[in-house]
N, C-alpha and C positions, 0 to 999 in steps of 0.2 A: 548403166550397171556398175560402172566402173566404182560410186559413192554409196551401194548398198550398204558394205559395214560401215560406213559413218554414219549412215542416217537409222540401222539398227541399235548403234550405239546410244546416238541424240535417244532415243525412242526409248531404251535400256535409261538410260539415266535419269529421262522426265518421271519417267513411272515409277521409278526408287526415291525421288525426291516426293512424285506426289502424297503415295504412300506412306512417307514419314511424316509429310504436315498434316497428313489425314489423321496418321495414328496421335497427334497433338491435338488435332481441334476434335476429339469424339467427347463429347459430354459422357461423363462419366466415367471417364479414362484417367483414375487419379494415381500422383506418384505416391509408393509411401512416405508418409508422414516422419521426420525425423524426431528421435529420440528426443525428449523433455528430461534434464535434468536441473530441477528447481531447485534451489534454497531460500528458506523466507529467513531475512534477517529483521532486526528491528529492538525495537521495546515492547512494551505490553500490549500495546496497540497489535500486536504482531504474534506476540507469542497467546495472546487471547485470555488475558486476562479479563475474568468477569461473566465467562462462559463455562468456566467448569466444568466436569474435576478437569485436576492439574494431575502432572506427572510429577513424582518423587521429585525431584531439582528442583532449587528455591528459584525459578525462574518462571514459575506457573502458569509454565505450557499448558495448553488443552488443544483436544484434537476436534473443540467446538469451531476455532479460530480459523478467518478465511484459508489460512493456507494451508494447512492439511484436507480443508475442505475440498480448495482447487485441485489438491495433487490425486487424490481419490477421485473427483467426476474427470481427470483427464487422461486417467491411467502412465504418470509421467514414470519412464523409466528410473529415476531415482529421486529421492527429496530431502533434503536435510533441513532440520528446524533448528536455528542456534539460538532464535530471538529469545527476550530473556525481560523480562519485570523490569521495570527501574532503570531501564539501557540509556544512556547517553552515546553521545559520538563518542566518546574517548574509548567505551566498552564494546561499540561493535568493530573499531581500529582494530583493538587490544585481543579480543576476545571471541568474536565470532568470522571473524574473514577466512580464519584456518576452516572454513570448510565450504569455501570456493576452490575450484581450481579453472586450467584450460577447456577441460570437457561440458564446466556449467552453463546451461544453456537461456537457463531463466533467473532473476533475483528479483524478491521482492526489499522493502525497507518502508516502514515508520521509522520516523527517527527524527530527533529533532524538540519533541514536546517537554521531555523531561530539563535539557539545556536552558531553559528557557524559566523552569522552575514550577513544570505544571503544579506538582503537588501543593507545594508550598502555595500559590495564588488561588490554588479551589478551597485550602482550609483557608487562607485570611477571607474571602472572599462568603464562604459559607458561615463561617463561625465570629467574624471581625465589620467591623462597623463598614457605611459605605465608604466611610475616605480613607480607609486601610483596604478596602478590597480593591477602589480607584486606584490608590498608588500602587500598590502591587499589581494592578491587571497593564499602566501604564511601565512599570519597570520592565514587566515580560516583554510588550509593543516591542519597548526601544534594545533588550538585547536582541528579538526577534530579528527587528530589521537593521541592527549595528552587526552585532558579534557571530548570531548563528550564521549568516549566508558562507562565510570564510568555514566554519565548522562541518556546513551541509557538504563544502566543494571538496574536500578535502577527502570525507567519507565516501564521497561519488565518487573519487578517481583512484581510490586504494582500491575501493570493486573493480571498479576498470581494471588495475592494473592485475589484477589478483585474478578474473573471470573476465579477460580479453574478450571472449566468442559468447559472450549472455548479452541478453536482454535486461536491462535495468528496467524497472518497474517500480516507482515511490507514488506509496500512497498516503492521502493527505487526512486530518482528522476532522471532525464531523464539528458542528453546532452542539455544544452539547444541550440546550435549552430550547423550548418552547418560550413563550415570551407572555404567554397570558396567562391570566389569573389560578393557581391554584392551590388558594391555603393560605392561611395564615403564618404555618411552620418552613413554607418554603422561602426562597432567598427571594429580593424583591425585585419588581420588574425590572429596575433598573442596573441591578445588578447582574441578571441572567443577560440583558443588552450587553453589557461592556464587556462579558465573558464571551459574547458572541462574537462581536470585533474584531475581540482579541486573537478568534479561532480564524474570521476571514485573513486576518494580518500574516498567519504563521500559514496560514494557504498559499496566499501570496507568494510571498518566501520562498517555499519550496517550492511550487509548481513555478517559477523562475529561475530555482540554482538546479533544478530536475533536469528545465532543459536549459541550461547551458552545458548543462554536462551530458547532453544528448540522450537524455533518460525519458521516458515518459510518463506523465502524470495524472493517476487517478484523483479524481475527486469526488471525494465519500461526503461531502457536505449535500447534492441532490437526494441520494439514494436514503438519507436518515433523515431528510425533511420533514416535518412532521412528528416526528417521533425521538424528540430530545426530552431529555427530564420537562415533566410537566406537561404531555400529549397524551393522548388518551391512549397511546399504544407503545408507551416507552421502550427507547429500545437501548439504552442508557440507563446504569443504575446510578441510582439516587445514593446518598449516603448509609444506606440498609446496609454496606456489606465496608468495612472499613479498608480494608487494602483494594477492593474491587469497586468502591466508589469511583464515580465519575468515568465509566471503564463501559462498553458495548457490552451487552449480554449474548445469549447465545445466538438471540435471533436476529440482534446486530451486526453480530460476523456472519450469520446465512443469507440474511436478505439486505443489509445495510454494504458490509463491506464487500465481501463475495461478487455482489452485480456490479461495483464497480469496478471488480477487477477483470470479469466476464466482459465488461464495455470496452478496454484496453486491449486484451488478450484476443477477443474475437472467438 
């Protein structure tokens, strides 16, 4: 008799531990979900150039672009869009980090394609002979893999430091070509290849400087397969629209870019 309260006690304790691993392993027994507060940084790629309409600001947001899409299907407690047309690394340093802080929990970024000299290489390359579109798809390559990676890290760890508690999330840009025959007025096989390359190259790149800077890397080259300029279901516009050439359209950002940020995110 003399060990009843000990072994009421043992018996008191087992039961309170049981119960608490019970109330852990009941399927369906979920914690709530913490607050999401996103900001998509980036260039056009980003702010959704090509999907229109734009908002007032020559930075021609649309609220077609994956990431107002994502923040609407996820219901994130806040979102900020700073990405902006035309953005190089020097402009998301410069110009959109002031709208990170401690509390941001998620970051998206394209970045990167303008540095590199996208525009400049789709007009030689669309309107200039093949050995002008060569050396310019070749000049891109070698800043690609020289000069951008020092440009991408630098980017990466200003987020870091700026949105300590986020999730970094860079996503990569697509093929913008099909590769078979279509037209006479389009640009030639051989040319949509080396533009192709060019896009695996700057893939590379980033899905390399993404993680070293312990970010994670969508790749939107799967999910637009098929449907680069010159597929039967482009999802890529062609030169029809001058500042939106070369650029996803709407259903780019819904079904091209969006699933591969849904592949990441989970």
């Amino acid at each position: 008799m003399p060990h009843r309260p000990l072994a009421r006690a043992l018996t008191a304790l087992v039961a309170l531990l049981t119960a608490a691993v019970g109330a852990l392993a009941v399927p369906g027994v979920a914690q709530a979900a913490a607050p999401i507060h996103y900001v998509a940084l980036g260039d056009s790629y980003s702010s959704g150039v090509g999907a229109g309409p734009y908002d007032l600001s020559t930075c021609l947001r649309s609220q077609k672009s994956y990431a107002p899409l994502w923040a609407a299907a996820n219901n994130v407690a806040s979102f900020r869009f700073p990405a902006c047309g035309g953005a190089v690394t020097a402009d998301v340093l410069d110009n959109q980090l002031g709208s990170l802080s401690a509390t941001t929990t998620m970051v998206t970024i394209t970045i990167g394609g303008n540095d590199a000299g996208f525009a400049d290489v789709m007009t030689d390359c669309r309107f200039g002979s093949t050995s002008t579109c060569t050396n310019a798809v070749n000049a891109a390559k070698a800043f690609a893999t020289g000069t951008l990676p020092a440009r991408l890290d630098r980017t990466y760890a200003a987020i870091r430091e700026r949105a300590p508690n986020a999730r970094l999330i860079v996503l990569g840009y697509p093929r913008l070509f099909e590769t078979r025959y279509c037209g006479l007025l389009a640009m030639s096989t051989y040319k949509r290849t080396i533009l192709n390359e060019a896009a695996d190259v700057l893939a590379t790149v980033t899905a390399d400087r993404a993680a070293a800077a312990g970010a994670t890397f969508a790749d939107t080259r799967p999910t637009f397969a098929g449907h680069g300029v010159c597929g039967a279901q482009p999802w890529i516009r062609d030169v029809t629209g001058i500042i939106e050439a070369y650029h996803p359209n709407a259903d780019g950002y819904r079904h091209g870019y969006l699933p591969a940020l849904n592949a990441v995110t989970g």
